[in-house]
Structures are given as structure tokens and as C-alpha cells.
C-alpha positions as CSV (number, residue, x, y, z in Angstrom):
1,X,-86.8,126.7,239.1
2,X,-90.8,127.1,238.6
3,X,-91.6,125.3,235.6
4,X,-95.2,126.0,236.0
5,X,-94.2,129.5,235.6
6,X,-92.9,129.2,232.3
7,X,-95.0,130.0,229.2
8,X,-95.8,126.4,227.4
9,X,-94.0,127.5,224.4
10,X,-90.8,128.0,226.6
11,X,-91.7,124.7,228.2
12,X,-91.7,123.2,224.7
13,X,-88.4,124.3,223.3
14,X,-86.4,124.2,226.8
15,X,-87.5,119.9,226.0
16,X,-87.4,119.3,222.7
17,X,-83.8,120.5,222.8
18,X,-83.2,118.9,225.7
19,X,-84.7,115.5,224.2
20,X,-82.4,116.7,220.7
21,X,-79.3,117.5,222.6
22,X,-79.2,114.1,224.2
23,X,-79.2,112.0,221.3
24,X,-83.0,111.2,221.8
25,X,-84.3,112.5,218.6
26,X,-83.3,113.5,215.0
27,X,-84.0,117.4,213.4
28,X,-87.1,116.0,211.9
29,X,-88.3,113.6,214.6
30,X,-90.3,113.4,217.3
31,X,-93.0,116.3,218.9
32,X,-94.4,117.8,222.4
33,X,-98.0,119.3,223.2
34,X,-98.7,120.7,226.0
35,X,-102.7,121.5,227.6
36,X,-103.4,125.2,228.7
37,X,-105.8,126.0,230.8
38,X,-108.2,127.9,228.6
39,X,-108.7,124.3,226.5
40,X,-105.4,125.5,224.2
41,X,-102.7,122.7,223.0
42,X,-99.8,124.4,222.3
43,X,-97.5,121.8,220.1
44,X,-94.3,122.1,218.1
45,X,-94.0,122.8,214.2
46,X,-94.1,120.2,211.5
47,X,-90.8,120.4,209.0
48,X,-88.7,123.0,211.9
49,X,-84.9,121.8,212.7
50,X,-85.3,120.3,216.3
51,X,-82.6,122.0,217.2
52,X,-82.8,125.1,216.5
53,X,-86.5,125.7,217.8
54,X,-87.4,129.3,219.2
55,X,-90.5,130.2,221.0
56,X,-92.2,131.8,217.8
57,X,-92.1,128.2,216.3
58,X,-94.7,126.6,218.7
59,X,-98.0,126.5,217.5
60,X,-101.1,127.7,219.6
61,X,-104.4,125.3,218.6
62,X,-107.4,126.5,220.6
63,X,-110.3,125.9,221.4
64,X,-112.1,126.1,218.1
65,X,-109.7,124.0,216.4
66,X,-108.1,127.5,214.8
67,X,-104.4,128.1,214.6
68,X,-102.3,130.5,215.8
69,X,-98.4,130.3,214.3
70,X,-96.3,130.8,211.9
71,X,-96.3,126.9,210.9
72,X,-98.4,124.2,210.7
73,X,-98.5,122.5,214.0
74,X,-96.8,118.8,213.9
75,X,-98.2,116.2,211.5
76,X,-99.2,113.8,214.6
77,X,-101.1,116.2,216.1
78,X,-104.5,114.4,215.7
79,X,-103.5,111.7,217.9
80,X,-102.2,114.7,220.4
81,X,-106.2,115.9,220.4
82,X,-107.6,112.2,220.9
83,X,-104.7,111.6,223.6
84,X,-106.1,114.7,225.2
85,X,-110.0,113.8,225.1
86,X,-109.1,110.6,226.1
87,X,-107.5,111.5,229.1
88,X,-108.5,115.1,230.5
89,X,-106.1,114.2,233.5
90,X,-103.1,114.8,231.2
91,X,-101.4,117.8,230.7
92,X,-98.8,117.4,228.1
93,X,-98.3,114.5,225.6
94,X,-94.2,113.4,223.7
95,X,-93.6,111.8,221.1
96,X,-90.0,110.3,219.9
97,X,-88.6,108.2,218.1
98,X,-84.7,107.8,220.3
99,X,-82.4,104.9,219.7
100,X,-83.0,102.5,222.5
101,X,-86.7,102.8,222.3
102,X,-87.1,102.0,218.6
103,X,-84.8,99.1,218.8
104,X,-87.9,97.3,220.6
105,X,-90.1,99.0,218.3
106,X,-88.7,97.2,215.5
107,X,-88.3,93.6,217.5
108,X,-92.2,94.2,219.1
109,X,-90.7,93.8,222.5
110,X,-91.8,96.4,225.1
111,X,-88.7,97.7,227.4
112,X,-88.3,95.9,230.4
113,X,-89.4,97.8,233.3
114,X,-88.5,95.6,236.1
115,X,-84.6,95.1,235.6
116,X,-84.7,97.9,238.1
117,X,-86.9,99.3,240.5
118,X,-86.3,103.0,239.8
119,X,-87.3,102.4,236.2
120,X,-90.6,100.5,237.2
121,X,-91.1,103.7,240.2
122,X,-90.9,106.1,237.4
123,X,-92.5,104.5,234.3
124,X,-95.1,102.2,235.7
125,X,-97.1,99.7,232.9
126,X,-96.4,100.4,229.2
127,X,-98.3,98.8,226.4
128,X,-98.2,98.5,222.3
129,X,-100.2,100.4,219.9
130,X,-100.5,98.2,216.6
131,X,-98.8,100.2,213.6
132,X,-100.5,102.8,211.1
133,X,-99.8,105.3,209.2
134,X,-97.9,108.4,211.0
135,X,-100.5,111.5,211.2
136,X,-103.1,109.0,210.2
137,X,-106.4,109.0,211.7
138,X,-106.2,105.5,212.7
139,X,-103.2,105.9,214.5
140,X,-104.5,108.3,216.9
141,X,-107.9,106.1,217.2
142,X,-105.4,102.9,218.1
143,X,-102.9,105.6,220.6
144,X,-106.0,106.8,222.1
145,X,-107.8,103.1,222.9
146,X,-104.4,102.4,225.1
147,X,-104.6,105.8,227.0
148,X,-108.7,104.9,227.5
149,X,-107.6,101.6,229.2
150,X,-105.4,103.8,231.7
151,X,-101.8,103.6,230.1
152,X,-99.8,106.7,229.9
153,X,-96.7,105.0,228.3
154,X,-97.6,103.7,224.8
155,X,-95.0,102.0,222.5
156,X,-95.9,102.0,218.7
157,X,-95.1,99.1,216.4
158,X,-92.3,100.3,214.3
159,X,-92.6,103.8,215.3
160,X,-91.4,104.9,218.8
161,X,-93.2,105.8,222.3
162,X,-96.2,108.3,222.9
163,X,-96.1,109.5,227.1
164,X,-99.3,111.0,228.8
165,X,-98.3,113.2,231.8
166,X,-99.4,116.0,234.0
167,X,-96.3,118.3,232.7
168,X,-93.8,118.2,229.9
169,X,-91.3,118.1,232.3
170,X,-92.7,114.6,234.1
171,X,-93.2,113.3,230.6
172,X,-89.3,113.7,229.8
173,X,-88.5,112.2,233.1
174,X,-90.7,109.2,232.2
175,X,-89.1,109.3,228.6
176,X,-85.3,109.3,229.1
177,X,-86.0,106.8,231.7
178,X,-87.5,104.6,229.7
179,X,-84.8,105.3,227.3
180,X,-82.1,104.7,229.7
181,X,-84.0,100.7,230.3
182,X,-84.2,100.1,226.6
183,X,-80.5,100.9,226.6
184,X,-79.9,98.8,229.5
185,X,-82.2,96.0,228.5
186,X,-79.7,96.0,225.0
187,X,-76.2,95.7,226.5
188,X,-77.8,93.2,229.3
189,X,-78.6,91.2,226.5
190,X,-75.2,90.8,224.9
191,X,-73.5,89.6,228.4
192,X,-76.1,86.8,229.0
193,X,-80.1,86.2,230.7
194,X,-81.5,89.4,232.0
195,X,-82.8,89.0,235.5
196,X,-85.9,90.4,236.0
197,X,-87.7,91.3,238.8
198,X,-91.2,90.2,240.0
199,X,-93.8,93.4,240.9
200,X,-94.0,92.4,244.5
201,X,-89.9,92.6,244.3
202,X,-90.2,96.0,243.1
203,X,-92.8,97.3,244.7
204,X,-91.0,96.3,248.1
205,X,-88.2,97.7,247.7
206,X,-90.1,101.3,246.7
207,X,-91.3,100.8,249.8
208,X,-88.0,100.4,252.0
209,X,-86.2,102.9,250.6
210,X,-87.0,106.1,251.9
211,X,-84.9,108.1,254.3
212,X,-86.6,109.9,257.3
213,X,-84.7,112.1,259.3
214,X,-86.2,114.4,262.4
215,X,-85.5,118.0,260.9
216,X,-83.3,120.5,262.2
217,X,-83.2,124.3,261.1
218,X,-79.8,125.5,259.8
219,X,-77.6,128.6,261.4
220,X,-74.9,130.2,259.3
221,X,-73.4,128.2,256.8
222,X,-69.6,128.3,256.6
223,X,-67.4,128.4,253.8
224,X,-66.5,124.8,253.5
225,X,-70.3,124.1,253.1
226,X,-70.9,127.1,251.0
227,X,-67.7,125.7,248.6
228,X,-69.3,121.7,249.2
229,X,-72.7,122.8,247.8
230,X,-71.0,124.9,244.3
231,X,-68.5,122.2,243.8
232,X,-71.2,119.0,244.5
233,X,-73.8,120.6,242.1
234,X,-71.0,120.8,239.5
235,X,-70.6,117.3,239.6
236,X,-74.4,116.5,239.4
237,X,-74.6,118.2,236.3
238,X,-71.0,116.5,235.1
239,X,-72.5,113.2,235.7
240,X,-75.8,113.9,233.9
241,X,-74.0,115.7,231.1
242,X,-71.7,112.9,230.8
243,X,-74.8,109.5,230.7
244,X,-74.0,108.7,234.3
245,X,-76.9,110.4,235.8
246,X,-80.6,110.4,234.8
247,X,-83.0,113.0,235.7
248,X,-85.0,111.1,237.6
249,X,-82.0,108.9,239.2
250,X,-78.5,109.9,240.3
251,X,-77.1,110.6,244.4
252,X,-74.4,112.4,244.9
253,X,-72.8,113.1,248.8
254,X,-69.9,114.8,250.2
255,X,-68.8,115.1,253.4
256,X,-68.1,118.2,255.8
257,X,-65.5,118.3,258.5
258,X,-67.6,118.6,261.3
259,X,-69.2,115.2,260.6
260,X,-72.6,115.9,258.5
261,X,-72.8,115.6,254.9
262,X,-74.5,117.1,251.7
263,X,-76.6,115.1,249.4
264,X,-79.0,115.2,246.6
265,X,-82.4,115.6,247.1
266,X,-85.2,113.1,246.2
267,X,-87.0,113.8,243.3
268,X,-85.3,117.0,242.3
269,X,-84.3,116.6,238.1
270,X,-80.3,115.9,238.3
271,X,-79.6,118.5,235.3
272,X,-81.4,121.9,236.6
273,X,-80.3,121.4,240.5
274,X,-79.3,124.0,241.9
275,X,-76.7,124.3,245.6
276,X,-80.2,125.2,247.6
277,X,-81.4,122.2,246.6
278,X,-79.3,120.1,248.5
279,X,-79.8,118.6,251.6
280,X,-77.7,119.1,254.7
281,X,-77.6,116.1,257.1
282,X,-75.7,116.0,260.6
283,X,-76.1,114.0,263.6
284,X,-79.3,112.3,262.6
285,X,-81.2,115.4,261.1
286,X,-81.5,116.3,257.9
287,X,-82.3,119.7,256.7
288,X,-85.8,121.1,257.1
289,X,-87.9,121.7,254.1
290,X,-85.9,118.9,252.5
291,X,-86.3,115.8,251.1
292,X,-83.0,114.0,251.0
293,X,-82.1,111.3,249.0
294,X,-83.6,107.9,249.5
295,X,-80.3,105.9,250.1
296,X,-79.3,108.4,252.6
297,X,-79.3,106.2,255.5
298,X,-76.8,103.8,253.2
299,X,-74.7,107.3,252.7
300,X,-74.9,107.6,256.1
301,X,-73.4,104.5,257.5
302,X,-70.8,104.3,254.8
303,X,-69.1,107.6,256.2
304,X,-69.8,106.1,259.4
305,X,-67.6,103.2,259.5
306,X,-65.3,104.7,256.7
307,X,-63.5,108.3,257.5
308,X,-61.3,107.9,254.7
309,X,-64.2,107.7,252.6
310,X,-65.4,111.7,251.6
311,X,-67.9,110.9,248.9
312,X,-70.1,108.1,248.1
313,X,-72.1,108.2,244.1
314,X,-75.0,105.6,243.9
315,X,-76.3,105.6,240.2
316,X,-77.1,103.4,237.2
317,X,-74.9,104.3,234.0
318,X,-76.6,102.0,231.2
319,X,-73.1,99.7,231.0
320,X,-71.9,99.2,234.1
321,X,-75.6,98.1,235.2
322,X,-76.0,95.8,232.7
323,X,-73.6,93.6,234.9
324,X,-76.0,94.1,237.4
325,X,-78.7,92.6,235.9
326,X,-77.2,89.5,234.9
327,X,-75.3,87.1,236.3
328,X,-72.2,88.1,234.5
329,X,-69.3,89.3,236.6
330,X,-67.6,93.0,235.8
331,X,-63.6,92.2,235.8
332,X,-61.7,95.5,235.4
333,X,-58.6,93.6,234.5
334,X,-59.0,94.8,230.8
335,X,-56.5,98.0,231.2
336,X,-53.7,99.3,233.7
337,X,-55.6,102.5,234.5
338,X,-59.1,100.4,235.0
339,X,-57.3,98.1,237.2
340,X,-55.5,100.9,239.6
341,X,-59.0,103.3,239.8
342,X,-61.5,100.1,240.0
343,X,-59.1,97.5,242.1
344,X,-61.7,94.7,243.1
345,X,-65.7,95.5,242.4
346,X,-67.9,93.1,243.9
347,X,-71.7,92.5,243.0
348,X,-73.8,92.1,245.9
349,X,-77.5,90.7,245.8
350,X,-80.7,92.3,245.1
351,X,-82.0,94.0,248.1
352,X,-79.0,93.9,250.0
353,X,-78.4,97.4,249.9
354,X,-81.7,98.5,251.2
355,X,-82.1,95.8,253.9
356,X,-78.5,95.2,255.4
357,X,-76.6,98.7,255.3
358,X,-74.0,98.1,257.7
359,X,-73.2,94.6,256.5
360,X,-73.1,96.7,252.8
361,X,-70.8,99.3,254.3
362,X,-68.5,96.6,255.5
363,X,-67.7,95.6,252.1
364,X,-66.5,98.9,251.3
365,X,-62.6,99.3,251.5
366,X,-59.6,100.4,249.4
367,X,-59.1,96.7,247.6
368,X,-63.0,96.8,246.8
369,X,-63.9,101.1,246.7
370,X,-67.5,100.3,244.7
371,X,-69.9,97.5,244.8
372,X,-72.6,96.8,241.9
373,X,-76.0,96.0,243.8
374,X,-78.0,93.6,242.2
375,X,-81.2,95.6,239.7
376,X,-80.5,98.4,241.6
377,X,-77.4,100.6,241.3
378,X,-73.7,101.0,241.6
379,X,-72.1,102.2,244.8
380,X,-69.0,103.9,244.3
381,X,-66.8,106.1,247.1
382,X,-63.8,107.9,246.8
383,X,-61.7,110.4,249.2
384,X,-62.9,113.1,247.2
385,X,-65.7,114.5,244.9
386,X,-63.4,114.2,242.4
387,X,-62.2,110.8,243.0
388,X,-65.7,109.1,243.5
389,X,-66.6,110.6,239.8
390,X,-63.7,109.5,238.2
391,X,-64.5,106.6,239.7
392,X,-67.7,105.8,238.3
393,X,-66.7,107.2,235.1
394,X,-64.0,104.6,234.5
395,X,-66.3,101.7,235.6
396,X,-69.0,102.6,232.8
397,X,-66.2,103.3,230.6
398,X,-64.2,99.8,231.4
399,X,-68.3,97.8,231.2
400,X,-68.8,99.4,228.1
401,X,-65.5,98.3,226.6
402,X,-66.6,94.8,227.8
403,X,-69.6,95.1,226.2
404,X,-68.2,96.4,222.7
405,X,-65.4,93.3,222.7
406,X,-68.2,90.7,222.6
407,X,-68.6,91.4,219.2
408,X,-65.0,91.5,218.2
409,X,-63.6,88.2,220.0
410,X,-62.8,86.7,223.3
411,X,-61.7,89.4,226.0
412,X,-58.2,88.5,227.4
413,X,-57.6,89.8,231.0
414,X,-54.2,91.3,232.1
415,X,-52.3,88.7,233.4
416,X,-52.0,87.6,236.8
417,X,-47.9,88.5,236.9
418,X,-48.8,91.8,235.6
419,X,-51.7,92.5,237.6
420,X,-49.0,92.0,241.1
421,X,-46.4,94.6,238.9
422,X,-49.1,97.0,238.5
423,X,-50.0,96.5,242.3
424,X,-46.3,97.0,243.2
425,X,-45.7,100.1,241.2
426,X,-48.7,102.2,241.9
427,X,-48.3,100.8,245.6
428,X,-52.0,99.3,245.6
């Protein structure tokens, strides 16, 4: 899809229901601008449900400060129009107020951007505005002094987050990632110390992690590929839909009979992917045009020494990580069904994954069918699209069962003697 060719008030409400739709925002909360080229800011409504915005609700402000609309334009919008003089680099400006984020609003923490690497890639440096009053005058002077000094992600003291981008779309990407961390950062918390990487850590591992194959130019594609690509983007969007995926983090591959394999593409947002967007590697070449995933070479060596294995899912659902960035170890042995899907899950170190992927594939089997890689992700394979998702859905569902019993009492495991019954009637 061409975002750029959509008109900014289709931009507008395509996000903001997006942003209300997942839980990121209240009717009454939250607002988006976006920068046209003629010196325009086209911004959402002030007292308009949030979800149930139309393209007639967005509010044209040009040039002159005149406005076009059948509403007033959003309440914050002063600090929109400093956030814009401040930084003529930007083209679009959100405002929330979601659940995670807010939490450290209300604490004065800022979200910790270095439990993972993705979330530091994506969101960079954020800083603190002091408090004042919302649509106030000295709240935009105090947003705007932040964006002067070069930040484009500004927390607000008892208020919520204000993102500088070039687009509305890379500011929701920078948004619900952020988001996700806060989330992560909160369920870390309750299983013990967070470990937190250093920016050399981080920016290393950006660095190691990108997949480059020699291209190759495709012929025909057959039936089982045509059938791959419809079924593998249905699980994408499954896995956004259901909090597994981000749209900014999320890899998803399936393999074909003759040997090569489909996978996501890098930097492609999870939730509007379409089959074309996919990547086609085989035999050491990737698709041309394409830009596959950055674990690809990991994807690649797991099918490799595996040929039971028909699907691998990398990803970073906001429970089951949480065990990743702490030293606290995931044990599935809370229910039968958690036990039979999840079997043995190990947690391997930080970096592992990127520096040693045949030693990483190794580990892979059908006593341990997913590994959690230390402030990174969660590797998880199955014999089928199908089975790798349910996978991954029963391991965040089992971590954030974990994570819910801490505050009811101490978690009792099945027992060992039921653990080798279960083993013995499901044939494990």
C-alpha cells in the first residue's frame, strides 16, 4: 500500500482507529497532526468519539492560522504548531495517553528502551517534559524545548507521550513500540531485576543482524507457493491481531517442498502485509527487490538441520519476553495442555542467536520446540504454520498466567508423577 498517496485526513482516521482499536487510547483521548506540503496541519477534532472518526471530522489549519472543518481542531494543538516550528524535519506529530505508557507517566520513569534491541532500533532516546496544563501554552513551550534539543519521543509528566516523525505512519510504529516496552518493562518487573542492556550492546547487535543474500529473479510460481504466501500472510495478521506481533517486529517463515522458504520482509508493518510482500528464499538467494527478514540466516539454518521443522515464528509477545529479560526461568508445568504444546523451553543468552546460529539451531528439537533468547525474542518452530502459532500463542498465554499468579500466591507446578502420565498418554 502507498501511504504517501493517501489524503492526510485518510491518514489520520486509518491511525487514530488503529491506535483506538488496540486499546491505545480512550473516545476522548489522545490526537494526530499531520504537515502538508503547502504549510497545512491537518489534525483531528476536539470532543469527536475516537472511534468513530470519518474523513469530514479532520480539521484543515493553514497557513494563516484559519480553519477549515466542521469542528474545532484538538485542544493540544498549540503544542502541535510549536512541535512543527521547532522541528521543520517532522511531518506528522501523536499524542496518547495508552495504558503502558502512562503507567511511567504517573511513577516519572521513562520506558526502558534497552531491554531489547528492536525497541531501542525503533524508538531511539526519549526524554520528559515537566507537567502543565493540557492545551496550555506552557505545555507546548516545555514539548517544544525537548524536540529543539533533538528528541522526537517526549514523555509528559502525568500526561502520556508526544512522537515527532516524518509520517503518521512511522510515528505509530514508534508509538505502539514504545507501548509494547512500557508493557514489557511492567510484567518484567513483577518476576524480578530487569536486565538492561548497555548502548554498545544494542547497537551491536543492530549491526549483526542483517541478512544478505545474492538475488535471484523468480519464474512461475506454483501452487504450493501461491497457497504458502495466502495462508503465511493470514497468520501475520493473526499474530498482530492477537498482541503477538508488533508492527515494527514480528517474522514469520514457512517452508516449500523443493527446499526454499517464505519469510517476512524487513521493515514492512506486520498488520497491512500483503502475499507480494514476502520474500522467497532458495538455495542461498533471496528474492530480488526484497528485503527479507533480518534473522533469515537463523531461519535458514533451523530448516537446515531440522526437516521436521516447517515453520519457525521469532517475536516478542509482552509476557513471554518478560522472562527474557530477567533472570527468571519460564516453566510451562502450570497446565496439561501448556505442558504437551511447550514441552521443555530453554533461555539462551543474549547474543547467542545472532552470533552462533548453528549452535542455536542445535538446541531446537521436539523435547525443547522454542527457545527464549535473552533481550531479544522468542524462537518458536512447529511442523506447520499452524502448529508454530499455536505455539507461541500458548507460551504468552502460559507467561502471562505466571505473571497474573504473583499476585494471588505461590504458583504450584504439576507434579513430577503427573508430568511422566501426561508424557505417557499424549506419547511425548
Amino acid at each position: 500500500m502507498r501511504f504517501d498517496l493517501l489524503h492526510p485526513a485518510d491518514q489520520l482516521v486509518m491511525l487514530m482507529n488503529r491506535i483506538y482499536y488496540r486499546g491505545m487510547t480512550t473516545t476522548s483521548g489522545g490526537n494526530l497532526s499531520i504537515k502538508d506540503a503547502d504549510g497545512s496541519i491537518w489534525i483531528t477534532p476536539s470532543g469527536v468519539d475516537k472511534g468513530k472518526l470519518t474523513r469530514d471530522d479532520i480539521i484543515r489549519v493553514k497557513p494563516d492560522g484559519s480553519f477549515e472543518g466542521r469542528h474545532k481542531p484538538s485542544s493540544e494543538y498549540p503544542f502541535h504548531l510549536q512541535v512543527f516550528e521547532q522541528r521543520p524535519d517532522l511531518g506528522a506529530v501523536l499524542h496518547a495517553h495508552s495504558p503502558g505508557l502512562v503507567a511511567c507517566s504517573i511513577v516519572r520513569c521513562l520506558p526502558e528502551v534497552l531491554l531489547t534491541t528492536h525497541t531501542y532500533q525503533v524508538c531511539g532516546r526519549v526524554s520528559y517534559a515537566p507537567y502543565a496544563l493540557p492545551g496550555s501554552v506552557l505545555l507546548g513551550q516545555k514539548i517544544a524545548a525537548e524536540f529543539r534539543k533533538g528528541s522526537s519521543v517526549v514523555m509528559l509528566e502525568n500526561h502520556g507521550v508526544v512522537i515527532g516523525a516524518e509520517d503518521i505512519f512511522q510515528a505509530f510504529m514508534v508509538f505502539e513500540t514504545l507501548e509494547t516496552a512500557a508493557r514489557l518493562q511492567i510484567n518484567a518487573h513483577k518476576l524480578g531485576k530487569l536486565k538492561i542492556l548497555s548502548v554498545e550492546e544494542a547497537q551491536k547487535a543492530a549491526s549483526l543482524n542483517i541478512a544478505e543474500y545474492p538475488e535471484m529473479d523468480l519464474g512461475p510460481s506454483t501452487s504450493e507457493e501461491k497457497a504458502l504466501r495466502r495462508d503465511l500472510v493470514k497468520f501475520v495478521h493473526r499474530s498482530y491481531e492477537q498482541g503477538l506481533f508488533t508492527s515494527t517486529q514480528g517474522t514469520y517463515s514457512a517452508r516449500l517442498s523443493d527446499g526454499g522458504f517464505l519469510i517476512t520482509p524487513y521493515g514492512k508493518d506486520r498488520m497491512y502485509l500483503e502475499a507480494d510482500d514476502l520474500v522467497l528464499v532458495r538455495g542461498g538467494r533471496s528474492e530480488k527487490g526484497k528485503v527479507a527478514s533480518r534473522a533469515t540466516w537463523l531461519h535458514e539454518e533451523i530448516y537446515r538441520q531440522h526437516p521436521d521443522i516447517h515453520s519457525v515464528l521469532m517475536a516478542q509477545p509482552p509476557n513471554l519476553m518478560a522472562f527474557a529479560v530477567t533472570d527468571t526461568a519460564f516453566d510451562p508445568r502450570t497446565i496439561p495442555e501448556s505442558y504437551v504444546v511447550l514441552r521443555d523451553i530453554r533461555k539462551i543468552p543474549f547474543g547467542q542467536n545472532l552470533l552462533e546460529r548453528e549452535a542455536v539451531a542445535r538446541q531446537l528439537s521436539p523435547r525443547t520446540p522454542a527457545l527464549i533468547c535473552g533481550n531479544d525474542s522468542v524462537i518458536v518452530t512447529g511442523k506447520s504454520l499452524l502448529g508454530a502459532f499455536d505455539r507461541l500463542e500458548v507460551a504468552e498465554f502460559s507467561a502471562k498466567s505466571i505473571i497474573e499468579a504473583l499476585g494471588l500466591g505461590p504458583i504450584v507446578h504439576i507434579a513430577p508423577k503427573d508430568i511422566e502420565d501426561i508424557e505417557v498418554n499424549f506419547r511425548l
